[in-house]
N, C-alpha and C positions, 0 to 999 in steps of 0.2 A: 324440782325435787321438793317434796312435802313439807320437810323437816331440816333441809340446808345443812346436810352432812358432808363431808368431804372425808376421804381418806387418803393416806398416803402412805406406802411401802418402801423399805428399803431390806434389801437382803442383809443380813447378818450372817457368815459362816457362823457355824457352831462352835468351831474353837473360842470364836469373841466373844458369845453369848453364850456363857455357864447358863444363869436361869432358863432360860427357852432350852436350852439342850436339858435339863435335868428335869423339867417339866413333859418333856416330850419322849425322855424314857422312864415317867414315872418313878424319878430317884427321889420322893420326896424328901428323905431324910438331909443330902444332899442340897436339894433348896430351902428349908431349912439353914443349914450352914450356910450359904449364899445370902439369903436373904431372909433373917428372923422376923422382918417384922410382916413377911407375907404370911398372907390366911391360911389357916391349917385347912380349909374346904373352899370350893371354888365356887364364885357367885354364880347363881341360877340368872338363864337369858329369859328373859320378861315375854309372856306369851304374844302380846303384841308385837312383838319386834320378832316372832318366828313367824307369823302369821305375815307380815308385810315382806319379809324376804322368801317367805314361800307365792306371795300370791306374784311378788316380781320377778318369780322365775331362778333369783342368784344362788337357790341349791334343789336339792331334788326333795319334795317334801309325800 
């Protein structure tokens, strides 16, 4: 691998995970409350890095 990423997943129901649930139905106001010291706007993915998993195939570009 190029750049020696690893990733790793674990499920979380949604009952456990407020943040990911209120992100995921766009409650900002709500994450917010959860979690003030998150960014009021979500950071932009680096064109390189669409470009490396578009040319690897890992979504549909």
């Amino acid at each position: 691998m190029k750049y020696s990423v690893v990733f790793k997943a674990v499920h979380i129901s949604s009952k456990s995970n407020y943040i990911a649930d209120a992100i995921s139905r766009k409650q900002f106001h709500r994450l917010q409350q959860l979690a003030p010291e998150a960014q009021a706007s979500p950071e932009s993915v680096p064109p390189e890095f669409l470009l490396m998993i578009c040319n690897k195939r890992l979504i549909y570009c």
